[in-house]
N, C-alpha and C positions, 0 to 999 in steps of 0.2 A: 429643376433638380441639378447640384453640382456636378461636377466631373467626377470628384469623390465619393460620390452616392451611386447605387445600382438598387434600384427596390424590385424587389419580384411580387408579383400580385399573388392575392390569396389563395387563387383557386390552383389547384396538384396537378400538371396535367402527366403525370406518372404516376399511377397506383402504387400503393404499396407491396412489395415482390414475396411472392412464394415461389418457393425453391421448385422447378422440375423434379421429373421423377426423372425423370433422366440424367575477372577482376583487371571490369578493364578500366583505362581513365587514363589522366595525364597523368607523365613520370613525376617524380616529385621534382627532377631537377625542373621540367618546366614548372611548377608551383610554384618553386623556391624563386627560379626567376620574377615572374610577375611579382612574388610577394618582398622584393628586394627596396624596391621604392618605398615601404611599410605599408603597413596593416594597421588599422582606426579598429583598437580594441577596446571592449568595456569599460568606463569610469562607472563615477556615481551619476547616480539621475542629473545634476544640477548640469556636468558636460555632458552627457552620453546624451541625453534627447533631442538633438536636433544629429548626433554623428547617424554618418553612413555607417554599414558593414560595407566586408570583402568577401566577395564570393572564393574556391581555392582555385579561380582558374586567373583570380586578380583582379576581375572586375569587379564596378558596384554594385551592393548589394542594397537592400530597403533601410531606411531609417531605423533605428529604435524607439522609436515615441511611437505607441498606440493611440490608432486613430478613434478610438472604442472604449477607453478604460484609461485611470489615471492611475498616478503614483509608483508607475512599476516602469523600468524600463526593459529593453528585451537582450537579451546575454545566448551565446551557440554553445553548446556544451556537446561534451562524449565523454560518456561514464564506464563507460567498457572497454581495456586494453589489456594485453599482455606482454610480455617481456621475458628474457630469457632467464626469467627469476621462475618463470616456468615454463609452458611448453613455447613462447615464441621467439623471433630471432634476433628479435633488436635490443640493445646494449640499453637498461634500462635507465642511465642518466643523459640517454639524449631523447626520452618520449616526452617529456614536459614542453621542452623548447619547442619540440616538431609540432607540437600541434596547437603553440602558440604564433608560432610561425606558420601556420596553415588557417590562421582566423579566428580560432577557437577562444571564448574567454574563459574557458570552465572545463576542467579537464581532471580524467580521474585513472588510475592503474589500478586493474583490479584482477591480480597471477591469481591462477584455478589453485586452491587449498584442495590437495586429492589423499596425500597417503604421509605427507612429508610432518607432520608432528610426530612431539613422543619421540622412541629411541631414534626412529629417522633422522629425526631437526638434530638431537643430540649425537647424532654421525654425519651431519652436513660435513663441516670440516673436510672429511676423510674419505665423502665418497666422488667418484670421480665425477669431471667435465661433463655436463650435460643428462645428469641423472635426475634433473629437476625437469624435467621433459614429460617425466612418468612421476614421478614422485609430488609434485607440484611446491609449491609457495613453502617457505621454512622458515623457521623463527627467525634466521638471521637478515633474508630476505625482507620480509615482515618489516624489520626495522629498519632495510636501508631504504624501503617505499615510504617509508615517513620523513627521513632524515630526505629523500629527492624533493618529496613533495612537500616541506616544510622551505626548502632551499628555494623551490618553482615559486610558489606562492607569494601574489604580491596583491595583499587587499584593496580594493576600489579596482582593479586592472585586469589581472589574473589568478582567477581561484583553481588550486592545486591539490586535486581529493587523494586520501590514501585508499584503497577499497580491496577487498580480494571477492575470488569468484565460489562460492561454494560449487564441490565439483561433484553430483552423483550420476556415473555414466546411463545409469535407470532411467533415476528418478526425474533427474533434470538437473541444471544449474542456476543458481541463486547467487544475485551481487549485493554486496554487504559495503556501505558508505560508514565514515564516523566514527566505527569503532577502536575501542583502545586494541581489545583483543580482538583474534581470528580464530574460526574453527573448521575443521577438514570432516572427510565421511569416518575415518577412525573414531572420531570423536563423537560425532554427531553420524552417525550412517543412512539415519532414515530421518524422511518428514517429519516425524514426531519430534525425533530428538534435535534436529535443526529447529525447529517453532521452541524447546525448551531453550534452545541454547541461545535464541533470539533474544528473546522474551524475560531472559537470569538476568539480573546485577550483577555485578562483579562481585564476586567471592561472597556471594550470597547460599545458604545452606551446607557451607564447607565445599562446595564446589569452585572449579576455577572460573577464571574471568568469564561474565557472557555477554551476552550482544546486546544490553537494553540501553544502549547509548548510542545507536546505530539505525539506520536505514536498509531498505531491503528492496531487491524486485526482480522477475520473475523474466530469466533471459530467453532469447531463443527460441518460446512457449511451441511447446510439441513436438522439437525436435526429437527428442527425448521420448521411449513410447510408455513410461509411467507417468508424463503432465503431473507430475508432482501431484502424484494421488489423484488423477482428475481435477486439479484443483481444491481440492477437499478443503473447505473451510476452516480456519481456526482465530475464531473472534480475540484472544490476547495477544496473537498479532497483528490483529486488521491495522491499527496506528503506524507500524513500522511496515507494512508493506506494500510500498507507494507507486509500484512502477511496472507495467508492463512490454517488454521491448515491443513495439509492431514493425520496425527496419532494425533488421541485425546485416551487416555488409550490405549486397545488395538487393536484401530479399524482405518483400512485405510478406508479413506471418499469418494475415487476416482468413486463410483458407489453409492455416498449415495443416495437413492430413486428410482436409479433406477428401480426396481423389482414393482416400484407402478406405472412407466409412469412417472417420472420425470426425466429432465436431469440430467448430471456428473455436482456438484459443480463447481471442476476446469473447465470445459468446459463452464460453464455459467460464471463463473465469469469471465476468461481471456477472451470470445468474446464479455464480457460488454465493455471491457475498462479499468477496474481496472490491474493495475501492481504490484500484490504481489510477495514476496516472499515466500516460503513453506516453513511452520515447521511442527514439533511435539512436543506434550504435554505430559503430566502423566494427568492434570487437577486431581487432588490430592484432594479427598474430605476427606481423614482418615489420619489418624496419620504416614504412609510409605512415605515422603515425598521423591521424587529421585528414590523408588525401585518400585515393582520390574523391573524384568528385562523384558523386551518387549513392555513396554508402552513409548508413543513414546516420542523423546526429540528433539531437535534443534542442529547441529555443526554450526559453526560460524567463519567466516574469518576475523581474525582483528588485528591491527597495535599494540593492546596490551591489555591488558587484563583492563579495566578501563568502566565506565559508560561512557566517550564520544566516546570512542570507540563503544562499543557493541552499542550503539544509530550511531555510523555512518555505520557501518554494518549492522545494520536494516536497517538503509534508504536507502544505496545499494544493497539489497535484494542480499548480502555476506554470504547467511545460506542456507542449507538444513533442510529437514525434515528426521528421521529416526526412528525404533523403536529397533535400536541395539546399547547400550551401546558401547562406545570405538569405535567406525565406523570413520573412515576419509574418508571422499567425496570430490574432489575436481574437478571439468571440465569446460573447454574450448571449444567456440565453435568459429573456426576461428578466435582463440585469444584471445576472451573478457570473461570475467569468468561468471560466472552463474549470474545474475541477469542485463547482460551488454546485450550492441545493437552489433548485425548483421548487419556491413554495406552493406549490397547489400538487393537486390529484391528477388533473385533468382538465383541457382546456385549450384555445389556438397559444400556444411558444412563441413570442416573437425574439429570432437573434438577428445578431449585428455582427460583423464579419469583418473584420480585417486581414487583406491578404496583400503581400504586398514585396516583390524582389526587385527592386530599380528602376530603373530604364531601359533595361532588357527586354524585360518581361509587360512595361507598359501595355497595360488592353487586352494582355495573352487571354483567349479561353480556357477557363477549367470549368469544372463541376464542382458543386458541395453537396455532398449526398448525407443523407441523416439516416444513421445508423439506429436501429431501435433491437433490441432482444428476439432470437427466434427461435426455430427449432432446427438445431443444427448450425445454420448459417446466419446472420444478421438481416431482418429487415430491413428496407429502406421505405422509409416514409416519407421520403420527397426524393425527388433528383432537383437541386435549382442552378441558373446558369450564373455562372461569374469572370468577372477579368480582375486579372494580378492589378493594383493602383489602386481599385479601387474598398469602398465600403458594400456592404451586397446585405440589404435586410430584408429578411421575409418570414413569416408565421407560419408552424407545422402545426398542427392538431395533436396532441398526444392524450395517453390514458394509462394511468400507473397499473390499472388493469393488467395490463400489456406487460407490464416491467417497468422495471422502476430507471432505466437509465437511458442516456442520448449519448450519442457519439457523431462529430462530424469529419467528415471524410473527403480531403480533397484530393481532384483527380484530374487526368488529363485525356481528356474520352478520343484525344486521337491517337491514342498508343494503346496496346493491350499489355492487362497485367500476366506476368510472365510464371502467377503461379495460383489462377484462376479457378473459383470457385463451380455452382451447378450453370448450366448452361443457360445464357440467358440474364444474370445476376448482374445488374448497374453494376457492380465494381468488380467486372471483370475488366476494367479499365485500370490505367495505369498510376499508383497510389503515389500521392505526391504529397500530404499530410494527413495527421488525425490530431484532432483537439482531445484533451482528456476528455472522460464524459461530465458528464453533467447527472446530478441524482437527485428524481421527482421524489422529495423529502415535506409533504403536506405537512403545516403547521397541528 
């Protein structure tokens, strides 16, 4: 067996779990220093595959060639920031740089749209300093986020999204990628009328511009105590809505509420119906745009480092979530990569696992725990052992019976998770990635 291989044998010795009844980091000025020397940011596949990344602390990070899967190379992304185009504090024509200067090759601003359309945006002008604080995101705004991110943008290298945050202090918050237009709770107030507003063409039935040129996904899941209607399904926008945050700053969301009698986010939303992908954020309210180190970000599998690219990787839910700078994640489960179908019903899964941060991390232990649908909280239908370097394959049993989806979940069982689930629960440990799921779709 090479160095690069770790095979786990068949047999589980972890049942599967049923639930009991029972902002810190480095300054940026040290970032900026380490990162003075430069940063090996995303090309196209033909360079990018054999480059290192940069972790934000300046060290190396893993290769981007997948040890697992061809044709895609791997790109760190964060899709969620603000600026003082709304409630945050930083000057929003230096967030581009900062967080291409912090490793990043894919990077998006997306101000909370709250109250500021309508006679609002057409009294921006005139109202004073800092009323975009409450008011949020304005037309005029709007257009200087494209005219930064148009300027940022440089294809094959660094990709620069424009995006805004749908903002309902209820319901929840929803980030919106791609679109020409934007729209606030004024406009759209409730679920329904956000899923219309998605879902419209432009100027489609004498209405104004809508969102069907756009991406969507589901921030901060439960913060919020309406979970966006519980998640409530609505199949015309399942194609646009790719994405569920699992690290927003420093916090993994996989047991948000629970501890009040509320389900697991991912558990309600993947037994709704929705088919996201899982990322991570900084969601960036101050001027450290990219740092520090532990707030989560997004990897990303793609044909090249450009806007239609990272938009066709978002729609192939080709990302993970993680909160560690420099991390390569890459798995297969019976062949299809993370965000693909599992042809069969039922049967032993075999994945393949690429995990993988430098030389740092050579040999580190973690866990992969496989995440399966429950009641309340996510099953785990293995716990298997792994070290960062290497490849780690091994077979689960599954049954669409069960659910129809797979999640995997990597962790570091010597740390505790800091916002832990029933007592007892494999991932009360400390969440260090999640691969999109995977969905048992029998021929």
């Amino acid at each position: 067996m090479s160095d690069a291989e770790h095979e786990h044998p068949h047999p589980h010795p972890h049942p599967p779990f049923t639930p009991d009844d029972g902002d810190e980091g480095l300054t940026r000025r040290d970032v900026l220093a380490g990162a003075a020397s430069g940063l090996i940011l995303a090309a196209a596949p033909s360079s990018a595959a054999a480059a290192a990344t940069r972790t934000t602390e300046g060290t190396a990070g893993a290769g981007r060639a997948s040890r697992v899967t061809q044709g895609r190379t791997l790109v760190h992304a964060d899709l969620h920031n603000h600026t003082l185009l709304s409630d945050g504090a930083g000057d929003p024509a230096l967030a581009y740089e900062s967080m291409r200067m912090a490793g990043l090759d894919v990077a998006a601003l997306t101000d909370h749209a709250t109250l500021s359309d309508g006679v609002l945006s057409i009294l921006d002008p005139l109202l004073p300093d800092g009323v975009n604080r409450i008011t949020g995101l304005s037309r005029h705004g709007w257009r200087q986020t494209r005219e930064l991110a148009d300027a940022a943008n440089e294809p094959g290298v660094f990709t620069a999204i424009r995006g805004f945050e749908w903002t309902n202090p209820l319901l929840g918050h929803i980030n919106v990628w791609f679109t020409d237009a934007y729209t606030d709770v004024l406009d759209a107030t409730l679920m329904g009328g956000f899923y219309r507003w998605l879902t419209r063409e432009n100027g489609s039935f004498g209405f104004g511009d809508g969102g069907a040129d756009g991406l969507a996904g589901f921030n901060h899941p439960g913060r919020e105590p309406g979970r966006f209607n519980d998640f409530r399904y609505q199949p015309k926008a399942h194609d646009q809505l790719v994405s569920l945050e699992m690290f927003n700053r420093f916090d993994d969301y996989l047991f948000e509420g629970w501890a009040d009698g509320v389900s697991s986010p991912l558990v309600t939303c993947l037994n709704a119906g929705w088919r996201p992908g899982l990322s991570g954020v900084t969601d960036e309210h101050g001027t450290d745009w990219g740092y520090p180190e532990g707030k989560g970000r997004t990897g990303m599998w793609v044909t090249e480092n450009t806007r239609e690219a990272v938009r066709r990787a978002m729609t192939e839910r080709r990302f993970f979530a993680t909160r560690v700078s420099g991390l390569r994640l890459d798995a297969t489960a019976d062949g299809a990569p993370m965000g693909g179908s599992i042809r069969r019903r039922a049967g032993d899964i075999r994945f393949a696992v690429d995990l993988d941060r430098g030389a740092e991390w050579d040999g580190k232990r973690l866990d992969l725990q496989v995440l399966r649908p429950g009641n309340g909280v996510p099953e785990v239908a293995d716990v298997v052992e792994a070290a960062a370097g290497r490849v780690t394959r091994f077979t689960v049993p599954v049954n669409a019976d069960d659910g129809d989806w797979v999640v995997l979940r990597v962790s570091d069982p010597t740390q505790p998770n800091a916002m832990p689930g029933p007592g007892g629960h494999p991932c009360n440990d400390f969440g260090i990635a999640y691969t999109s799921p995977w969905w048992l779709d029998p021929e």
